[in-house]
C-alpha positions, 0 to 999 in steps of 0.5 A, spaced: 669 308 346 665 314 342 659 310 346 661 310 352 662 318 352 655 318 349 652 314 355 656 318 360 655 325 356 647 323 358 647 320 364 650 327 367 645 331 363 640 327 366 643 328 374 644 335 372 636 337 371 635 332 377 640 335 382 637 342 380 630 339 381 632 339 387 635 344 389 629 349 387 624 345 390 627 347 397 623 353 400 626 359 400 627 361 407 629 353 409 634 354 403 637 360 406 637 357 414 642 351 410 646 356 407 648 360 413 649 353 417 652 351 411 657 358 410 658 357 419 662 351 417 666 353 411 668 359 416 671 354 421 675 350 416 682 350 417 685 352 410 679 357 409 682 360 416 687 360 415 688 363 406 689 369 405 686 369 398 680 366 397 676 364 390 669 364 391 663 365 387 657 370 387 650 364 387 644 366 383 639 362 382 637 355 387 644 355 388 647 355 396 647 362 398 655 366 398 653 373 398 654 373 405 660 368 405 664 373 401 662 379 405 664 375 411 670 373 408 672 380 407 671 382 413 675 376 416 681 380 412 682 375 406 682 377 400 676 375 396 676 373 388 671 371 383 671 368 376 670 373 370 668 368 364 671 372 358 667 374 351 668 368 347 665 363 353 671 360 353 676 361 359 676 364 366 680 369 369 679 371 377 678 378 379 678 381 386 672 383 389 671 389 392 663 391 393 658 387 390 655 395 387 661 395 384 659 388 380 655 387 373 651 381 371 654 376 366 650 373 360 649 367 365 646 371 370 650 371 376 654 378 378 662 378 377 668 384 377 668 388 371 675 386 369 677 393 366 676 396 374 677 390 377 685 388 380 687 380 376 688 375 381 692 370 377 692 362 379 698 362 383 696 367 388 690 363 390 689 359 397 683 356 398 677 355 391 670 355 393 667 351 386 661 350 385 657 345 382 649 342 381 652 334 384 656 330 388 659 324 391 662 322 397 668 319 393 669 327 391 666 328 384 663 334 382 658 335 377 659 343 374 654 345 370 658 342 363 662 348 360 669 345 364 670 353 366 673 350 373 676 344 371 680 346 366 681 352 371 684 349 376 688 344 372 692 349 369 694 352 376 702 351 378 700 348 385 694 344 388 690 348 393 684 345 396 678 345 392 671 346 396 665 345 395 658 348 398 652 344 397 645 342 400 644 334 403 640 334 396 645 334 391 649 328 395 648 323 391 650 315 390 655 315 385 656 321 380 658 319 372 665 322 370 670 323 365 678 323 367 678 331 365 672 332 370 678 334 377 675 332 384 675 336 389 677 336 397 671 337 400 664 338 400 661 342 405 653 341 406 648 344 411 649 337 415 657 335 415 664 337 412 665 331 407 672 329 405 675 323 402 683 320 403 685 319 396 
């Protein structure tokens, strides 16, 4: 057993910085094309219509644009959270957003709630989690960036809700190497397709 963690410990490894080459070879202006066709359909969803409060991310990086997906969402009337990892890197708690001015940047580099400030959102408020992720299959597994923030979040919550993805085509890949604690999503949205999977 100890081996065959090891090799799946290294196969993910290995599609992260693939999956992540990838992402950042897309010239910027095309990827900012993909992400608002990729915010258009998660706009359409019906379980995103219809939530009143939606967990999502502030993208950095290559990552698929959110920033203008929050601010649509906020204006749609939803109420609009994001992830705080807390000062021992060891939990996640969720934090209303209210104006990105009001965001400071985290040691990882992307902009969050200043929890002090900001209202906590707790789990069983949620209705919709925008999760993100470097890659993905068409059977619904997620490859996280290894620190199982979102997957021990949500396996802590006391309902399921849905879980969606947002990812460029590029990040879709054949098979994604997992373990029985990396949880699944429900749908992963691309620039091209809504794709979901009857489990």
């Amino acid at each position: 057993m100890p081996n065959e963690e090891s090799s799946v410990k290294e196969r993910k490894m290995l599609l992260r910085q693939e999956a992540a080459q990838l992402r950042s070879s897309l010239p910027q202006a095309e990827a900012a094309r993909r992400s608002r066709k990729i915010m258009a359909r998660v706009l359409a969803l019906p379980e995103v219509q219809r939530a009143r409060v939606v967990s999502v991310y502030c993208s950095f990086g290559s990552e698929v644009g959110t920033h203008d997906l929050i601010e649509a969402l906020a204006k749609a009337g939803k109420r609009v959270c994001l992830p705080v990892v807390d000062a021992s890197l060891t939990a996640m708690t969720m934090y209303e957003f209210r104006s990105f001015s009001e965001l400071k940047v985290c040691p990882f580099g992307f902009p969050e709630p200043v929890p002090a400030t900001h209202q906590k959102v707790e789990p069983a408020e949620i209705d919709v989690i925008l999760a993100p992720g470097l890659a993905f299959d068409e059977e619904m597994h997620r490859l996280g960036f290894g620190m199982a923030y979102y997957d021990r979040y949500i396996a802590g919550m006391p309902k399921h809700v849905p879980i969606i993805s947002l990812a460029y085509e590029v990040q879709i890949f054949p098979q994604v190497p997992v373990t029985p604690k990396d949880v699944p999503v429900d749908k992963i949205v691309t620039e091209e397709r809504v794709i979901t999977c009857s489990r």
